[in-house]
C-alpha positions in Angstrom: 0.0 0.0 0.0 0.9 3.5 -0.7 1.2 5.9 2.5 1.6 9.8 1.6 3.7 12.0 3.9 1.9 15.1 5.0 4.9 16.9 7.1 8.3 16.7 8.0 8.0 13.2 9.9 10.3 10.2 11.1 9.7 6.9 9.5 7.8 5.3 12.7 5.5 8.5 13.1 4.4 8.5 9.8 3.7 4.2 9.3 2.0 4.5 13.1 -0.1 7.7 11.6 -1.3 6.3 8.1 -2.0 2.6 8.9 -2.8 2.7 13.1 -0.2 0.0 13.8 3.8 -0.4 14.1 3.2 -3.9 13.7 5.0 -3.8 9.8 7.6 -0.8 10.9 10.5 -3.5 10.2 9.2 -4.9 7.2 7.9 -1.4 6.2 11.6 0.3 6.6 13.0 -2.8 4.5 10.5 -2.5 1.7 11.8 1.4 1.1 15.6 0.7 2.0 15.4 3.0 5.2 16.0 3.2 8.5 13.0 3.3 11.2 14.3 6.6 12.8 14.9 8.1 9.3 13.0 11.4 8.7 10.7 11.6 5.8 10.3 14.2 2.9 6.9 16.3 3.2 4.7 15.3 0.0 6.5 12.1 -0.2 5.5 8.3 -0.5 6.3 5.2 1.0 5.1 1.8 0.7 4.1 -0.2 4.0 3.5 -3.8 4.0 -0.1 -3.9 5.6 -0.2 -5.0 9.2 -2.6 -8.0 9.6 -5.1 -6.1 11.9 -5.8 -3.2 9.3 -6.7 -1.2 12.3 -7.7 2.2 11.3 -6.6 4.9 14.0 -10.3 7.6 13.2 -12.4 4.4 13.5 -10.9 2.0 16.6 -9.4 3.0 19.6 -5.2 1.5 19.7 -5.7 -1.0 22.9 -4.6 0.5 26.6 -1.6 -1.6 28.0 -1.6 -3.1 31.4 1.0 -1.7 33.4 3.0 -4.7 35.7 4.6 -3.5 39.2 7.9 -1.6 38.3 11.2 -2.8 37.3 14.2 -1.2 39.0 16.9 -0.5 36.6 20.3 -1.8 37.2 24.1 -0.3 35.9 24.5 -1.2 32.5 21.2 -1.7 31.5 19.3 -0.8 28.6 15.7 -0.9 27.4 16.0 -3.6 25.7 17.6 -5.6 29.1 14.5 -4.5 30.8 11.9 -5.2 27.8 13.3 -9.0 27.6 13.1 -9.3 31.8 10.0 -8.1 31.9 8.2 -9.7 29.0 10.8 -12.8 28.0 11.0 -10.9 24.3 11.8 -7.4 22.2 8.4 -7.6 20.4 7.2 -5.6 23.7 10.0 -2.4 22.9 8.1 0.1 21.7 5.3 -1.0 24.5 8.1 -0.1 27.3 9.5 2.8 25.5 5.2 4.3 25.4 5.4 3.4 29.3 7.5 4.8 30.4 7.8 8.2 28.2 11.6 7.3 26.9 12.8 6.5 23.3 13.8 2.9 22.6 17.3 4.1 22.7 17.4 5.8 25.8 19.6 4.8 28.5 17.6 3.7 31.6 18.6 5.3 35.1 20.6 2.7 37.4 17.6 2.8 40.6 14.7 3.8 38.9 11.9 2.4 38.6 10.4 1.3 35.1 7.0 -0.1 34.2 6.0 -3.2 31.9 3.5 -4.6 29.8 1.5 -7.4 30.7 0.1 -8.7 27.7 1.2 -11.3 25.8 4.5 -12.3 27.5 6.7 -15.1 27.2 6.2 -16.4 31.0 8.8 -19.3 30.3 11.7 -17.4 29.9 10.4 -14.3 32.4 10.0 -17.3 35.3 13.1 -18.4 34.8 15.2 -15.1 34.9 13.2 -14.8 37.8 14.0 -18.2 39.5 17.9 -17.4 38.6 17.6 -13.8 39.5 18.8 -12.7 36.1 19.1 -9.5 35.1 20.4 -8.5 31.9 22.9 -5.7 31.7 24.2 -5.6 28.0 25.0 -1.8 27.9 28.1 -0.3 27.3 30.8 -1.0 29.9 34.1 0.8 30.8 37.0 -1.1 30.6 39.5 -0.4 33.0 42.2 1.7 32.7 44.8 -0.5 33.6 44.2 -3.0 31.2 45.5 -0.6 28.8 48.4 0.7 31.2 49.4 -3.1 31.4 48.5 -4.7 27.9 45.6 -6.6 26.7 48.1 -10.0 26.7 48.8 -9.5 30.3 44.8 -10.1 30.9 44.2 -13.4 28.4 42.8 -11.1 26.1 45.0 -12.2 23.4 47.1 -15.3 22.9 
């Protein structure tokens, strides 16, 4: 299908506008060859792959999540840590990121406390980060200063 850009709009904005869903965004940004955050030419067109729901924004209501008790962030964690804890998969991202008022690229505060979605979750794998008391922390970590100082050999970093 053919969506028509009205103003000056990111990639996700405009899909999420013109078809109700981000449920093709991926697919959608692969059809055209562009990125999800890209911005979008006013006046232009895009094809979208149409979701499966055909929801139409003007004539049903987009579904309210269910909010779980909060999360506290840890150090080194991201959204996407906290979106697979929670919910045992990434498919709930942009669910998170709409909880909690952050982008899905937004580093989360180490303390603070983050809410979930409910629906649909994969309750095998979130039982059993909870009976190992896992909690992913994939972010970006800073290495120490003296591995440097003393060589990356020194550590069994290299062979």
């Amino acid at each position: 299908m053919t969506l028509y850009v009205a103003s000056n709009q990111d990639f996700i904005t405009a899909l999420a506008l013109a078809t109700g869903s981000i449920e093709t965004l991926f697919a959608s940004a692969l059809l055209n060859g562009i990125g999800i955050t890209e911005y979008l030419d006013p006046q232009s067109t895009f094809e979208a792959v149409a979701p499966a729901s055909k929801l139409n924004v003007r004539e049903t209501a987009l579904p309210q999540l269910k909010p779980t008790p909060k999360t506290v962030a840890i150090e080194n964690q991201n959204l996407q840590d906290l979106t697979i804890q929670t919910s045992g998969s990434l498919e709930h991202i942009f669910e998170m990121a709409m909880l909690n008022g952050i982008s899905i690229t937004e580093t989360p505060t180490p303390g603070q406390k983050y809410r979930s979605v409910e629906n649909d979750i994969n309750s095998d794998i979130v039982n059993y980060y909870v009976a190992k008391s896992i909690k992913p922390a994939t972010g970006l970590q800073i290495l120490p200063q003296q591995l440097f100082e003393t060589g990356l050999f020194e550590y069994g970093l290299f062979e």
